[in-house]
C-alpha positions in Angstrom: -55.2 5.5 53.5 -58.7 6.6 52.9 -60.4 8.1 50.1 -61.1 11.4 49.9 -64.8 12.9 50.1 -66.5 16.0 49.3 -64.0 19.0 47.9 -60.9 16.3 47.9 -61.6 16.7 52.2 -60.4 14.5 54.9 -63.1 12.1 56.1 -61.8 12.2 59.4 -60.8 15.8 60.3 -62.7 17.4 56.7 -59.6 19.4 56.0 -58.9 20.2 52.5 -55.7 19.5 50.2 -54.3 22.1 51.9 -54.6 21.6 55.3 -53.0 18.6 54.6 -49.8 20.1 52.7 -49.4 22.4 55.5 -46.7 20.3 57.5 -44.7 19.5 54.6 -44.4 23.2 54.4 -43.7 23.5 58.5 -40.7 21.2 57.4 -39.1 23.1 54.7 -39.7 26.4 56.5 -38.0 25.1 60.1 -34.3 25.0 58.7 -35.0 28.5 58.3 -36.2 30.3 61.0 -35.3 30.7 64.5 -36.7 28.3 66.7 -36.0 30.0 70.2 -37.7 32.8 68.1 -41.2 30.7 67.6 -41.2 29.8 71.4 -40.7 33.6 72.8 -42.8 35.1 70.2 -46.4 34.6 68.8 -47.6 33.9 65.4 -49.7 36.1 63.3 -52.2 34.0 62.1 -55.0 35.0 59.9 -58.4 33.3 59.7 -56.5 30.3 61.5 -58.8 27.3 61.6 -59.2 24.9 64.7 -57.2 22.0 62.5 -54.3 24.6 61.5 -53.5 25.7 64.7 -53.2 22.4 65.8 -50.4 21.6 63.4 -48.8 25.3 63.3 -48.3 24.7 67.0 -45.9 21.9 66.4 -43.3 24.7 65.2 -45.1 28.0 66.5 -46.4 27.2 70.5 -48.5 30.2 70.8 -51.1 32.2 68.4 -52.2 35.4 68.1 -55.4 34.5 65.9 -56.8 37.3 63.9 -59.2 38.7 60.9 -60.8 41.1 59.0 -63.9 39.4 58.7 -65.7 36.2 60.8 -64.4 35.3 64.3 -62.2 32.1 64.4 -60.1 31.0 67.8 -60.4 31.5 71.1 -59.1 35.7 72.1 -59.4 36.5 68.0 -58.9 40.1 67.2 -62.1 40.8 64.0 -61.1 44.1 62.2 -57.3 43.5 61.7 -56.4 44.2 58.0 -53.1 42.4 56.7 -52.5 46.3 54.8 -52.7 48.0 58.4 -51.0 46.9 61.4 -50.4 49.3 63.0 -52.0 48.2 66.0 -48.5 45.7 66.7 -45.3 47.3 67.2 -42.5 46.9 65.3 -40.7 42.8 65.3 -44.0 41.8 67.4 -44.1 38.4 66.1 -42.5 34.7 65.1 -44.2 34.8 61.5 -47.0 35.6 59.8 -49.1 32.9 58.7 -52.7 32.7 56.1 -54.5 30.8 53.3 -56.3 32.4 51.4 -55.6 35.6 52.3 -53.9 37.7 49.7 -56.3 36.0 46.7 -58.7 38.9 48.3 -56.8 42.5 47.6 -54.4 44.2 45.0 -52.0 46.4 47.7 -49.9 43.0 47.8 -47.2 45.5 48.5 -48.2 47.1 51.2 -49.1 43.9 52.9 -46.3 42.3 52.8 -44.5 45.2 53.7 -47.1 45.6 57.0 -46.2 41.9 57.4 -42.3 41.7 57.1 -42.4 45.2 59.0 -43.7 43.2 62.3 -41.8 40.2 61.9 -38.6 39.6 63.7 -35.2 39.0 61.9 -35.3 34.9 61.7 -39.0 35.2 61.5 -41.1 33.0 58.8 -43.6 34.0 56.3 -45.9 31.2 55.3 -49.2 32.1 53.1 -51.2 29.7 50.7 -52.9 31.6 47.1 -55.2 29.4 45.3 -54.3 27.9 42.0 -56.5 29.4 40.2 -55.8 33.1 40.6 -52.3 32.4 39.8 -50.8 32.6 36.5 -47.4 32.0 35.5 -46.0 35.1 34.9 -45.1 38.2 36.2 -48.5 40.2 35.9 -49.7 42.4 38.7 -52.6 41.2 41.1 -55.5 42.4 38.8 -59.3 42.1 40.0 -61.1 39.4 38.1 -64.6 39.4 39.9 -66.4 40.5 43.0 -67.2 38.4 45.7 -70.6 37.4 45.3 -71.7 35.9 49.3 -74.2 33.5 50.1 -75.4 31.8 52.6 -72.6 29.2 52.8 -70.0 31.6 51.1 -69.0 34.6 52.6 -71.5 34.8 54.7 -69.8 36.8 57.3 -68.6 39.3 55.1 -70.1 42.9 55.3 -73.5 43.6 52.0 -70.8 46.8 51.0 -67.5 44.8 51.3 -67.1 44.9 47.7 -64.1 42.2 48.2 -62.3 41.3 44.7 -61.3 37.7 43.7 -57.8 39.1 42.0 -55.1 37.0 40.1 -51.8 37.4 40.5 -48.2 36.4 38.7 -46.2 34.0 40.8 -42.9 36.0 40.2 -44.9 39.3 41.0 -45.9 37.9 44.5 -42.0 36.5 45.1 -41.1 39.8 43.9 -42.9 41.7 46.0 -42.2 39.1 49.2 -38.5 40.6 48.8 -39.1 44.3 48.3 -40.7 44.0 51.8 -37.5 42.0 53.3 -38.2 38.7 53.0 -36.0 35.6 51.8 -38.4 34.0 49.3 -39.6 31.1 47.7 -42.7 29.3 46.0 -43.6 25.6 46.5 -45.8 23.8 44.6 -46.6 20.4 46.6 -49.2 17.8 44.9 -51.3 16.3 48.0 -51.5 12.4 46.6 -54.4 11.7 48.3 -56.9 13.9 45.7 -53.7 14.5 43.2 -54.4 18.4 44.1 -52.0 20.5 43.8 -51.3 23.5 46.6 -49.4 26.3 46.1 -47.4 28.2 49.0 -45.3 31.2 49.2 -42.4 30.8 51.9 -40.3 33.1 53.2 -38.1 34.5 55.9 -36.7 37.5 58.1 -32.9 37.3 57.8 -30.8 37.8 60.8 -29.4 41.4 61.4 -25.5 41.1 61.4 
């Protein structure tokens, strides 16, 4: 065990609380979904790092890596928005996986809906909100500020994005996980390392009978 450095990161691989939280999450989720399912079909994976993917592919062997804004892995799609995919048929993928993805927009419902719509029955949904836009109730995402970039933050974003830092109630977000289809639960898992904790929304595609 090492101590943590700068933003509670990993001296070795820098990856935050997170990033380290994320297999204990790959554990609870793999009971659920359907294995043979993660080896014939990809994973959605939004603004997947090179450290994620890594430990995503323990579960998940291949990756369709994709964005709205930046360019991450190798083959990324830029321009592919979580509210519209309309570009992947129907049951295209495994899962869908992101961090810090729906802390960014208030159409939560059509989102997930988009999301659950191309995920095949015994699919997983895996996504990670930051604590801080999430409240303990049932209020409806709500846009608390606008995005100011820099030139370390945001950087890559467009000057007329206008993207919203929104906060959102826990039981809202599981609520709307299952109007779209999915099986759903939230985690709360402290990283001991930094004491941090991370908050992920699970879910999955049940089997059709």
């Amino acid at each position: 065990m090492q101590t943590v450095v700068r933003s509670n990161q990993c001296p070795h691989c820098m990856g935050a609380p997170r990033t380290r939280m994320l297999p204990v999450v790959l554990n609870a989720l793999r009971d659920q979904i359907s294995l043979d399912l993660a080896k014939s079909k990809p994973l959605l994976g939004f603004a997947v790092t090179g450290v994620e993917e890594q430990v995503l592919s323990k579960v998940f062997p291949t990756l369709t890596s994709v964005s709205l804004y930046g360019n991450y892995l190798k083959n990324h799609i830029e321009g592919c928005d979580v509210r519209d995919l309309s570009r992947f048929p129907d049951n295209s993928f495994s899962g869908i996986f992101s961090i810090l993805l729906f802390d960014y927009f208030v159409e939560i419902d059509q989102a997930l809906a988009e999301c659950a719509r191309v995920t095949a029955p015994g699919g997983g949904f895996i996504t990670y909100i930051a604590q801080n836009r999430l409240v303990n109730q049932d209020l409806p995402p709500t846009i608390s500020s606008i995005i100011k970039k820099t030139d370390t933050y945001f950087h890559y974003i467009p000057d007329n994005a206008n993207m919203p830092s929104i906060k959102v109630g826990i039981q809202n977000f599981i609520n709307s996980m299952q109007r779209a289809g999915y099986q759903a639960g939230h985690y709360s898992i402290q990283d001991l390392a930094s004491g941090e904790i991370t908050d992920w929304f699970v879910g999955f595609v049940p089997d059709k009978i």
